[in-house]
N, CA, C and O atoms as CSV, one atom per row, in Angstrom:
chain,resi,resn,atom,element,x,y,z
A,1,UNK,N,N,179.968,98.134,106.828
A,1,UNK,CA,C,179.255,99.392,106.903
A,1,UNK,C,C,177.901,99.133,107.544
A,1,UNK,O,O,177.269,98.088,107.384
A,2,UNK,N,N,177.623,99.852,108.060
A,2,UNK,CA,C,176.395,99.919,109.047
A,2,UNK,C,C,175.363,99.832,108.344
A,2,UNK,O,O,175.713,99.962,107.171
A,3,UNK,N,N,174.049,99.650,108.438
A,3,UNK,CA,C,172.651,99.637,107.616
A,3,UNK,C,C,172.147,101.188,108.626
A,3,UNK,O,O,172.463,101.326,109.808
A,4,UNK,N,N,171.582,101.896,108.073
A,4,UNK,CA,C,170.788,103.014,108.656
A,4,UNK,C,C,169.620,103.134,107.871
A,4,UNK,O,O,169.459,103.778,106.834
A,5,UNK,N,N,168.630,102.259,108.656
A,5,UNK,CA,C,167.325,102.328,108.220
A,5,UNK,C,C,167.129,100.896,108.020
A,5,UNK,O,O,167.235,100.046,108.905
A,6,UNK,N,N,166.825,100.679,106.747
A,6,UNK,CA,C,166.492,99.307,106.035
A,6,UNK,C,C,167.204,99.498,104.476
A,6,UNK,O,O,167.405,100.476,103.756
A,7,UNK,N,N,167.447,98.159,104.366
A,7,UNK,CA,C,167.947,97.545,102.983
A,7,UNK,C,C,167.293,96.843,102.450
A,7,UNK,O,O,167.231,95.770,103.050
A,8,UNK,N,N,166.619,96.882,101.411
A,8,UNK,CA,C,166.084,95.404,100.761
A,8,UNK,C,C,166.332,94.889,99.730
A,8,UNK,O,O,166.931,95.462,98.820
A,9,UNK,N,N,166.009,93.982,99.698
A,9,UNK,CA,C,166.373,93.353,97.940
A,9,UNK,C,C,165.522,92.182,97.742
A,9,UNK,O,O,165.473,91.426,98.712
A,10,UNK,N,N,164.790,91.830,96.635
A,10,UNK,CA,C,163.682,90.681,96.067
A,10,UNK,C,C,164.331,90.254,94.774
A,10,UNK,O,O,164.978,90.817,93.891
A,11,UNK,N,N,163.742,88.592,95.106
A,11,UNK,CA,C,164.341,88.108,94.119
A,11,UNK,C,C,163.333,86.889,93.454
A,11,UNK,O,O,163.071,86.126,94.384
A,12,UNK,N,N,162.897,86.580,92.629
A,12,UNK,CA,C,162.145,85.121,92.039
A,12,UNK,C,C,163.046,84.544,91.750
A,12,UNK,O,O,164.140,84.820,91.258
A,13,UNK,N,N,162.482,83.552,92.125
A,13,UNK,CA,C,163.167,82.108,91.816
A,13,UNK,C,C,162.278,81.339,91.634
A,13,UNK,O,O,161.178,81.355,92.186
A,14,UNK,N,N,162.821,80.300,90.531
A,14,UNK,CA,C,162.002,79.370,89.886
A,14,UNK,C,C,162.517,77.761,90.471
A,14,UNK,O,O,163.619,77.435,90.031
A,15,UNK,N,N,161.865,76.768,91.374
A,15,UNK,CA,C,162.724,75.960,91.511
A,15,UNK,C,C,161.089,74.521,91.252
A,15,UNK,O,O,159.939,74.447,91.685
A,16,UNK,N,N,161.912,73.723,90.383
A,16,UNK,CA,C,161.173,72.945,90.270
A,16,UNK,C,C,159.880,73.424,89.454
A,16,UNK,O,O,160.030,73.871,88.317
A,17,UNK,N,N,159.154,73.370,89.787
A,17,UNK,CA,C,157.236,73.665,89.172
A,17,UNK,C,C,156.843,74.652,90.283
A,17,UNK,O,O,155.696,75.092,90.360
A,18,UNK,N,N,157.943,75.034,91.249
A,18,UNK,CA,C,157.399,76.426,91.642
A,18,UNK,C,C,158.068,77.567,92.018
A,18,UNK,O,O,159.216,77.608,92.460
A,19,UNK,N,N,157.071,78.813,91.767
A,19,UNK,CA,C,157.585,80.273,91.834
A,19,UNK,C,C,158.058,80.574,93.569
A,19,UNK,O,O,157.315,80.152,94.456
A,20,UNK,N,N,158.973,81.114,93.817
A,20,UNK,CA,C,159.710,81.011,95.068
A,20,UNK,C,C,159.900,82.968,94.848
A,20,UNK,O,O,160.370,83.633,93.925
A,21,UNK,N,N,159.371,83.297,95.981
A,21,UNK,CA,C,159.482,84.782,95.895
A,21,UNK,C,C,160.583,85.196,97.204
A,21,UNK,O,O,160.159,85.393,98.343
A,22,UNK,N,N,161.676,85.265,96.934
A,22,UNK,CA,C,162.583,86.201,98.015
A,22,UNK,C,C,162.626,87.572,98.268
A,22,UNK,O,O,162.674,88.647,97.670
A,23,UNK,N,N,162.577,86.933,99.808
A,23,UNK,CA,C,163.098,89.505,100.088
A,23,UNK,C,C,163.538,89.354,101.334
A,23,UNK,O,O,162.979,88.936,102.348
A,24,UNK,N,N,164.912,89.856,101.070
A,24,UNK,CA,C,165.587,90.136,102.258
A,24,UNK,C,C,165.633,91.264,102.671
A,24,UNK,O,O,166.328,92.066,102.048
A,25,UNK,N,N,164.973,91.658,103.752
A,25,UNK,CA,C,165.514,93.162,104.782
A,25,UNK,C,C,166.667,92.931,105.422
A,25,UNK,O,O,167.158,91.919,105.922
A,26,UNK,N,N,167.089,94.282,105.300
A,26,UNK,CA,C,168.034,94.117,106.650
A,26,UNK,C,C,168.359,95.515,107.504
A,26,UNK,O,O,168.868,96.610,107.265
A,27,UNK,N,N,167.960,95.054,108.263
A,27,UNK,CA,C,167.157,96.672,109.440
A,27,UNK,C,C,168.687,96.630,110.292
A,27,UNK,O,O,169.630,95.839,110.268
A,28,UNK,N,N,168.434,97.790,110.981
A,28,UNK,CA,C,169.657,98.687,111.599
A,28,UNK,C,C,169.093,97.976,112.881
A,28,UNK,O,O,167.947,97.723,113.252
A,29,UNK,N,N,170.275,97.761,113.389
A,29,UNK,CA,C,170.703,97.587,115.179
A,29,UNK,C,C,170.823,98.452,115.954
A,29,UNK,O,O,171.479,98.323,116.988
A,30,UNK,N,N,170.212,99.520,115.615
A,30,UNK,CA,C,170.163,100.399,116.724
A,30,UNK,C,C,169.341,100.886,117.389
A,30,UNK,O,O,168.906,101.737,116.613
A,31,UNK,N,N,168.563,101.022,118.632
A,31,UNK,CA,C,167.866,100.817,119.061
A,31,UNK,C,C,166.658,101.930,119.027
A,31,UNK,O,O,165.626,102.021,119.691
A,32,UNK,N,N,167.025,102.466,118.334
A,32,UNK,CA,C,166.159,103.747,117.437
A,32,UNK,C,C,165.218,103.202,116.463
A,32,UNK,O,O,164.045,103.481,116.220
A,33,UNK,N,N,166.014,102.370,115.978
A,33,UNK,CA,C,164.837,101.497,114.796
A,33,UNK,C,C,164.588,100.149,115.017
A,33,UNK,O,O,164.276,99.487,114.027
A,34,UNK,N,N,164.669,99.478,116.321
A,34,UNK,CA,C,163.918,98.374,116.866
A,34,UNK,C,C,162.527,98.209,116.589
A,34,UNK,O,O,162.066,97.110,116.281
A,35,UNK,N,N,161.700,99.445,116.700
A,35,UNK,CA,C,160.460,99.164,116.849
A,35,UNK,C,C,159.863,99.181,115.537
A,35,UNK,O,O,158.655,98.958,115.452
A,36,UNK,N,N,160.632,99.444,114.364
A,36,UNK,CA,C,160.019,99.275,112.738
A,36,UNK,C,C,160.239,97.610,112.647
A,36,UNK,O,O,159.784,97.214,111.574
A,37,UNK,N,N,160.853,96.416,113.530
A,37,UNK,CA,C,161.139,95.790,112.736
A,37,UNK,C,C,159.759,94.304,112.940
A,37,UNK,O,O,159.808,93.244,112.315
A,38,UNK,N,N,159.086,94.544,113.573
A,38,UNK,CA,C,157.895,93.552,113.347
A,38,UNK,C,C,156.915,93.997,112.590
A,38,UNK,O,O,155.931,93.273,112.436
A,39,UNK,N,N,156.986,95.440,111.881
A,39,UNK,CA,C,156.179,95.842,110.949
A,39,UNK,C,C,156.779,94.956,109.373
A,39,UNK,O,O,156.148,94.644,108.363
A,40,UNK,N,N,158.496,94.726,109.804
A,40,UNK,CA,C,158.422,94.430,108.354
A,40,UNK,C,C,158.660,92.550,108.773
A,40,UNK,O,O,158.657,92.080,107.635
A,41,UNK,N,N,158.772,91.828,109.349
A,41,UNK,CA,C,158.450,90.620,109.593
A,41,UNK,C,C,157.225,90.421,109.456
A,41,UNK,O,O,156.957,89.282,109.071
A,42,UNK,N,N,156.236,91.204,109.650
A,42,UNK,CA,C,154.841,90.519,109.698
A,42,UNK,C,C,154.697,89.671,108.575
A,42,UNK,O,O,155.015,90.036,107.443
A,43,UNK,N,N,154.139,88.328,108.891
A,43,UNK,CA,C,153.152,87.532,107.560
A,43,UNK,C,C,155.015,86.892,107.037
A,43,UNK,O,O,155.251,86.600,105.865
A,44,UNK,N,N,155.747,86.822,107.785
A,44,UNK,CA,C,157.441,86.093,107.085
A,44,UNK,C,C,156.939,84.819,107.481
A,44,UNK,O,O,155.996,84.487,108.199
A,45,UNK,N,N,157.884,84.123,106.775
A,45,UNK,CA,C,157.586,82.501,106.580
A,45,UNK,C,C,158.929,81.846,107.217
A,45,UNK,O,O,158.907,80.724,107.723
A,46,UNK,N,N,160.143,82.674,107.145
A,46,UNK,CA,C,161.222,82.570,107.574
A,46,UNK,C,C,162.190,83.279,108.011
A,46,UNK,O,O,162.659,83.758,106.979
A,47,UNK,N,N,162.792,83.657,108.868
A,47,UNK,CA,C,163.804,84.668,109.309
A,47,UNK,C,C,165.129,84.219,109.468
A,47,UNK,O,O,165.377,83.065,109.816
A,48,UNK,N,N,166.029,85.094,109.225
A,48,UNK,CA,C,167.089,84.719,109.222
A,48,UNK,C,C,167.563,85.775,110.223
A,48,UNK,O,O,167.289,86.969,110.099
A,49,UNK,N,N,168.417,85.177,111.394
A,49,UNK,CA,C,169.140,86.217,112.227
A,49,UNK,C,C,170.836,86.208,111.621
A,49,UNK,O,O,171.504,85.213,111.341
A,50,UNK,N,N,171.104,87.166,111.564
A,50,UNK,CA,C,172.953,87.211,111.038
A,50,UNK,C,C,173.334,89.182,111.554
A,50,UNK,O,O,172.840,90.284,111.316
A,51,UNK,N,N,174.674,88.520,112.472
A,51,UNK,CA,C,175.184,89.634,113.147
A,51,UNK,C,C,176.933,89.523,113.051
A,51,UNK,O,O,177.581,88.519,112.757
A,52,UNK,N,N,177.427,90.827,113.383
A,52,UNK,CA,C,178.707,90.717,113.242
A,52,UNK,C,C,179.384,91.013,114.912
A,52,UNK,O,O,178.798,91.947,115.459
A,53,UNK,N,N,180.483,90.381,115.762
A,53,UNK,CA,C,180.606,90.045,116.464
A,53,UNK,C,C,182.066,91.015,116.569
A,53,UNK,O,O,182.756,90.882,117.580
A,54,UNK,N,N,182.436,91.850,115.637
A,54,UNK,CA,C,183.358,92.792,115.686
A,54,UNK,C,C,183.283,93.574,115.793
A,54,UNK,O,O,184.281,94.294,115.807
């Protein structure tokens, strides 16, 4: 199923002696909402690209 808009989800994690804060977006491919998506990357530490090829 398609994403229309954004999805998110946060998560803590505790690993070792430190607090590990997750949040995954996951923004729509369509080229309507391209331009929201360095508003929500800003200040990321890591990105993950994942696409479907079907």
């Amino acid at each position: 199923q398609a994403t229309i808009g954004i999805d998110f989800l946060s998560k803590t994690m505790y690993l070792e002696d430190r607090t590990v804060r997750l949040q995954l977006w996951d923004t729509a491919g369509q080229e309507r909402f391209r331009s929201l998506i360095p508003s929500y990357i800003r200040d990321s530490t890591v990105a993950v690209v994942v696409y479907d090829i079907t």
